[in-house]
N, C-alpha and C positions, 0 to 999 in steps of 0.2 A: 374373298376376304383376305387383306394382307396381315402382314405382321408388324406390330409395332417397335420400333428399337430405343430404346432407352438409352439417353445420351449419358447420363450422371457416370461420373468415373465408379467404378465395379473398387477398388486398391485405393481405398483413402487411406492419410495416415495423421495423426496429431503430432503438430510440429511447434514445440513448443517456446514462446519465444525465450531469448536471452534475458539473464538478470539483468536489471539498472543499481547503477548506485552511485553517490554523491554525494561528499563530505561541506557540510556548509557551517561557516563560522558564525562566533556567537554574538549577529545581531541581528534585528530587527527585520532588516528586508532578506534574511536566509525563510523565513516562514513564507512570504510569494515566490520567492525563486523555487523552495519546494515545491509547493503546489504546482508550480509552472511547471516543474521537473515529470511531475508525478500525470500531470493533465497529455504531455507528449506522449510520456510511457503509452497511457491508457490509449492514446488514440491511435498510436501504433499497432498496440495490440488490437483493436475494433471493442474493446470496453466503452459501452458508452450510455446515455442515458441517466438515468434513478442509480445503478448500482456505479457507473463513473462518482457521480456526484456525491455518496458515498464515501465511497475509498477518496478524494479530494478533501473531504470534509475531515474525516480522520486521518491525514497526512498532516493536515492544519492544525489539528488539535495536537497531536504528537509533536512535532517539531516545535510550536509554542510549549507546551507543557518542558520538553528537553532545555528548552532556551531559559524558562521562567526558572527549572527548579532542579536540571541535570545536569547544567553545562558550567564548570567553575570556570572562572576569567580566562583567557589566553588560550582557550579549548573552545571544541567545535561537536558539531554531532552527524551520522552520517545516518543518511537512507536510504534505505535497501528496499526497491521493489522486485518481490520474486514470483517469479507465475509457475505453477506447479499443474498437473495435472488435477483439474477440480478445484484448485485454490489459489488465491492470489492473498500472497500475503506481504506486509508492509511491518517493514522493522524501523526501530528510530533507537542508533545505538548512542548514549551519553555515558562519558568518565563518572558521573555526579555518586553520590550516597542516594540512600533511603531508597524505597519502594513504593511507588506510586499507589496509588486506591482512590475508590471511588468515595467521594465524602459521603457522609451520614444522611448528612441533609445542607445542602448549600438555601440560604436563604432566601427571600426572592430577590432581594434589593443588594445581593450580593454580585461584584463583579465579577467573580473567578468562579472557577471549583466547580464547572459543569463540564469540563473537557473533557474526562474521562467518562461520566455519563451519556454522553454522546457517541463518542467510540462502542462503550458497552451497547447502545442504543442500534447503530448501523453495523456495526460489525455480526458477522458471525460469532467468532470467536475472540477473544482477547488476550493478553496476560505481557507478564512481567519475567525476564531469565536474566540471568545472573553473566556478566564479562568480569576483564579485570586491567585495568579497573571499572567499576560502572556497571551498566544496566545496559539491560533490551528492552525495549518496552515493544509490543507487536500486537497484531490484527489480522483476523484474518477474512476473506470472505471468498464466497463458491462461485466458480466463474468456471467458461468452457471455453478450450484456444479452439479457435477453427478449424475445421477438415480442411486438409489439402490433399488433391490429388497424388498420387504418388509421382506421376510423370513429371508435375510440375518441381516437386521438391528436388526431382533429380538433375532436372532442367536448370535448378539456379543457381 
């Protein structure tokens, strides 16, 4: 009877990756170039799937929501994707006034005013912080960076 050896590295470590982020001005085609921004992130990091689709979804909603109602003229908004231990969370910083919320009741035959219900909907967590000037608006959701071997991290 021999013995079996177990190949899987014994010294794994979480290595986590680097922030993104990316200021985009205030029109129209800044909402695909985020998402595109945000879809590389993801696939760099090995996010993918249902919770990909997700966090793409509320990138969407966020930077339009910023564009429609944070961003006064000749200003822009930035986003910030951050991977945390356990959490990946997505900021969308605008100059603008007021504090977003979720409406009461958006109508059916209404076109707007489900973005934030959606967000609330995919996300984990949600809210709203204070800059100056302007707002955070943020999201958060549970995600896990992959094991790397130790040798390998030393290796590169």
């Amino acid at each position: 009877m021999g013995t079996e050896r177990d190949s899987r590295p014994v010294n794994a470590e979480i290595q986590l990756p680097s922030p993104r982020e990316r200021f985009y001005r205030r029109e129209r085609r800044s909402v695909p170039r985020a998402r595109a921004f945000a879809g590389e992130a993801l696939d760099d990091w090995g996010v993918d799937g249902r919770r990909a689709a997700d966090v793409l979804v509320c990138v969407s909603e966020l930077a339009t929501n910023a564009l429609l109602h944070g961003v006064p003229p000749g200003r822009g908004f930035l986003l910030r994707l951050l991977p945390y231990e356990g959490v990946l969370r997505v900021e969308v910083h605008d100059s603008g006034d007021g504090v977003p919320a979720i409406p009461e009741e958006a109508g059916e035959a209404a076109e707007g005013g489900r973005g934030l219900l959606l967000v609330a909907a995919l996300a984990d967590k949600w809210g709203v912080g204070e800059r100056d000037p302007g707002k955070v608006v943020w999201c958060e959701f549970a995600w896990h960076a992959a094991r790397r071997p130790v040798y390998s991290i030393l290796s590169d």
